[in-house]
ZAMARGU-4260 file (C-alpha; in steps of 0.2 Angstrom, whole numbers, plus 5000, padded with zeros to 4 digits):
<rodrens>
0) 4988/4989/5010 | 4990/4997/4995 | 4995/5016/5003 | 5008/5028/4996 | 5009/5044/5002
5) 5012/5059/4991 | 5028/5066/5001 | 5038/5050/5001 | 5055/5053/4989 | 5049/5037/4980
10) 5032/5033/4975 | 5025/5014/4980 | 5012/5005/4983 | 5021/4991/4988 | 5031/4996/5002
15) 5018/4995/5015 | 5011/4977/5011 | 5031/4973/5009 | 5033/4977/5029 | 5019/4974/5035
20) 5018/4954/5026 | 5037/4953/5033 | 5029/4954/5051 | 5015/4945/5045 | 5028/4929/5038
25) 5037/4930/5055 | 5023/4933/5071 | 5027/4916/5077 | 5047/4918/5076 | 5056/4923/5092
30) 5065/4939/5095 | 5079/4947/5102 | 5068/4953/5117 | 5061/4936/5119 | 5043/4938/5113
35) 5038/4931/5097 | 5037/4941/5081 | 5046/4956/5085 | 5058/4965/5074 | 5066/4982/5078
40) 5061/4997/5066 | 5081/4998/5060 | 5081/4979/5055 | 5064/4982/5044 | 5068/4996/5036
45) 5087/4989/5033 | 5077/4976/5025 | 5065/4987/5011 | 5081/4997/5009 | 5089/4984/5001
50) 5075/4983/4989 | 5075/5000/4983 | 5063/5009/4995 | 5071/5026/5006 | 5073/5024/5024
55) 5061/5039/5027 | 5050/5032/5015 | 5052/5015/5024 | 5048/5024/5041 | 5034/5033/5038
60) 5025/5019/5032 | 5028/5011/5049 | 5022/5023/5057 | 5007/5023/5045 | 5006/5005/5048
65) 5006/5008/5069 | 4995/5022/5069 | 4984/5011/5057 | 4981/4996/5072 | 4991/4984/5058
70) 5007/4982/5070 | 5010/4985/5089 | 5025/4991/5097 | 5033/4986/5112 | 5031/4999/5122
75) 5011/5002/5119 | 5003/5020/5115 | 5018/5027/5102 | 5014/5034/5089 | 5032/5040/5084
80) 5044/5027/5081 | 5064/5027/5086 | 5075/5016/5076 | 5077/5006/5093 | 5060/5001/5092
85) 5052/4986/5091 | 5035/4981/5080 | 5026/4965/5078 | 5012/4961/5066 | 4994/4964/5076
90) 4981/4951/5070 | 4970/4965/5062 | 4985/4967/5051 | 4988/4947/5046 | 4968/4949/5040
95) 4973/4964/5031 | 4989/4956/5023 | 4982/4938/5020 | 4965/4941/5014 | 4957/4957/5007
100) 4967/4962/4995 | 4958/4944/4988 | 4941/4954/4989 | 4936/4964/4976 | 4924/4976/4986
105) 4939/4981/4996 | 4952/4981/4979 | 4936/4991/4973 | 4932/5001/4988 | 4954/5008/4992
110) 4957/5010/4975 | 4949/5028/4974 | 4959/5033/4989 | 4976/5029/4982 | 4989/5039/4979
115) 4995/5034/4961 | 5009/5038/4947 | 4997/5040/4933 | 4986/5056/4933 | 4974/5046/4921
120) 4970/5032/4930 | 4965/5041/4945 | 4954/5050/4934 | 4946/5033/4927 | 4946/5025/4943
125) 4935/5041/4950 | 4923/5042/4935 | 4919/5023/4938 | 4918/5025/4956 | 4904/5037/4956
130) 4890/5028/4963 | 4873/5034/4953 | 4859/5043/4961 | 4846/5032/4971 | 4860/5019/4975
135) 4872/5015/4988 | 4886/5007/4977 | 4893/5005/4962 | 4890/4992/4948 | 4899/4974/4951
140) 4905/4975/4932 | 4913/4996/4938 | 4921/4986/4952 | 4928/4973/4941 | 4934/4986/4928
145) 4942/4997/4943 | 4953/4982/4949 | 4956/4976/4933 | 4965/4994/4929 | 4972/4996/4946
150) 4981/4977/4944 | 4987/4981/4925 | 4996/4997/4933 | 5002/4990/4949 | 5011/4976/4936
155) 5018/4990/4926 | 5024/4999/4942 | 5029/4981/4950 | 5043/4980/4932 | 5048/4997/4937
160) 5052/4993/4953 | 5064/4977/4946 | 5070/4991/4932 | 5076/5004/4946 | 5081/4991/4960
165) 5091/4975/4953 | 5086/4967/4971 | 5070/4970/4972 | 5065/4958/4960 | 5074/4944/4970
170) 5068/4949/4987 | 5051/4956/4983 | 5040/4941/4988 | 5025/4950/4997 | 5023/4961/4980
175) 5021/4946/4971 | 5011/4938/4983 | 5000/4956/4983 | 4999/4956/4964 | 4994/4937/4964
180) 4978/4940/4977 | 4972/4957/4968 | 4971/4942/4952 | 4963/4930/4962 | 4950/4944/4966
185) 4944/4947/4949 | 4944/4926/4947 | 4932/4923/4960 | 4942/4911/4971 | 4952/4911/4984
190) 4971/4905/4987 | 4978/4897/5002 | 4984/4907/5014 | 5002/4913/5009 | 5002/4901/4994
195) 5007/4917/4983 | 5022/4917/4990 | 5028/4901/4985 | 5027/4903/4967 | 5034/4917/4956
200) 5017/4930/4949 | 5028/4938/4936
</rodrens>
């Protein structure tokens, strides 16, 4: 939920829970080809551009998101996506967008694999995530630590985001609501499906 990838022209981890939460918002709306929930690969990424994010950028995270099993397209088996295309949110990928990222064993258990903007916290979030000898995990107190610092950064990289893209701030409801259920996870309770996007986080 949280992916970046290292060869995008700008960094994020909020570009693939903004697409893939857009889908996620719309599955029961109807489309253009007649279906429900289906939105071509032009008009999402027209979307995310306004908010800052690259057009490549913006498809290779589909792409990431498709090869993923988190959307589907309209014509089953691509892998590859044509502007033309359509995509729809697969209901492994409303699981994904609507609760886990309120779990903090998966917050905890992503956050090693993440590609971030801060050499330093990928080094803290790697010492703490080095399960001791004898065990199969790591400490419930290291996971809380690990989410704590990954939600502080994502916060800070969330105002950078307002800072370089005035729009973003205004259309950036699935970062919000992504921020909100990482918080909920170190809390211990759970939100109402889609209630962080109702309300304002920052």
């Amino acid at each position: 939920m949280l992916y970046s990838s290292p060869e995008w022209e700008r960094h994020s981890n909020f570009l693939v829970f903004e697409l893939l939460d857009f889908l996620v918002a719309r599955r029961k709306t109807k489309s253009v080809i007649g279906s429900q929930g289906y939105y071509s690969v032009r008009e999402l990424i027209d979307h995310v551009n306004r908010m800052g994010f690259a057009p490549s950028d913006a498809h290779g995270a589909l792409e990431y998101l498709l090869v993923r099993g988190l959307v589907t397209a309209d014509h089953l088996g691509k892998t590859h996506l044509d502007q033309d295309d359509f995509l729809r949110a697969h209901a492994s990928g409303f699981v994904h967008a609507r609760f886990l990222l309120e779990n903090i064993n998966y917050v905890a258990g992503i956050a090693p694999s993440l590609y971030v903007n801060d050499r330093d916290l990928a080094k803290n979030i790697g010492r703490l995530s080095v399960v001791s000898g004898g065990f199969t995990d790591i400490q419930f107190r290291r996971k809380k630590e690990i989410v704590f610092i990954l939600s502080q950064y994502l916060k800070v990289e969330y105002d950078r985001h307002c800072a370089e893209s005035p729009l973003f701030s205004n259309l950036a409801n699935s970062s919000r609501f992504a921020l909100r259920m990482i918080e909920t996870s170190l809390q211990g309770r759970s939100v109402g499906v889609g209630s962080g996007v109702q309300g304002g986080l920052l």
